[in-house]
N, C-alpha and C positions, 0 to 999 in steps of 0.2 A: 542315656538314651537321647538328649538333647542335644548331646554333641556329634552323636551321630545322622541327625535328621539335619543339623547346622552342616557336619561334611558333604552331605548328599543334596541336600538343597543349591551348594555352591555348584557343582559341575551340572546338574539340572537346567538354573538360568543361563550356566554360559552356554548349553547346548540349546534353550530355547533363543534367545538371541540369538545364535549364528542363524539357526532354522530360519527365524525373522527376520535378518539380513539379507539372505537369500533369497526370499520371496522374495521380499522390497524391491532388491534386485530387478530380478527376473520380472515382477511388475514392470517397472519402467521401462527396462529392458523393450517391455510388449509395447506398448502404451506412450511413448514420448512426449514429453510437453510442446506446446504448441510453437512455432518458431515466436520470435521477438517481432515487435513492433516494425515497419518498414521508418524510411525517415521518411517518409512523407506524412504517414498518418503522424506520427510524432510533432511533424511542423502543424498540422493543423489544429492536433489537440493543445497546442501552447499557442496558435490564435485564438482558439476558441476560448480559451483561458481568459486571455488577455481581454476580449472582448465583455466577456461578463463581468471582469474586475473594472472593466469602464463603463458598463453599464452601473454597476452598484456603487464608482465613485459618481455617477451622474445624477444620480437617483439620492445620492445624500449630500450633496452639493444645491441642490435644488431644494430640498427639504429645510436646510441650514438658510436658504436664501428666505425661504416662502418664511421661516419663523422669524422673521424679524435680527436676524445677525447681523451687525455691520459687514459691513463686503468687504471692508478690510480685514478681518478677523476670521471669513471665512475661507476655508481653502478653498482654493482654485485649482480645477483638474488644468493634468500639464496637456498643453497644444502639442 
């Protein structure tokens, strides 16, 4: 009996898979993802990057100074 419920099981999942392929399908199909980024907004979100990573080297740089570091020891954000 076990091997019978083991042959029948097998053509079972591959029929529900395909089933579930299909949809998936036919989802997207309906539904598309949203286009990609333009390169504009792209350039601005790696300013906007750039500016908060200068912010938070600004902000520990000033931190390192205010504790008493020598200034030769401390990093220097780059000009």
């Amino acid at each position: 009996m076990r091997d019978v419920v083991l042959a029948l099981a097998m053509p079972a999942v591959m029929c529900a898979s395909g089933i579930y392929a299909a949809a998936d399908a036919w989802w997207r199909h309906r539904r598309p993802s949203p286009p990609p980024y333009s390169h504009a907004g792209l350039r601005l979100a790696g300013q906007r990057a750039v500016a908060v990573a200068e912010a938070v080297v600004a902000d520990e740089y000033a931190l390192l100074t205010a504790a008493g570091q020598p200034a030769d020891l401390a990093v220097r954000p780059a000009d």
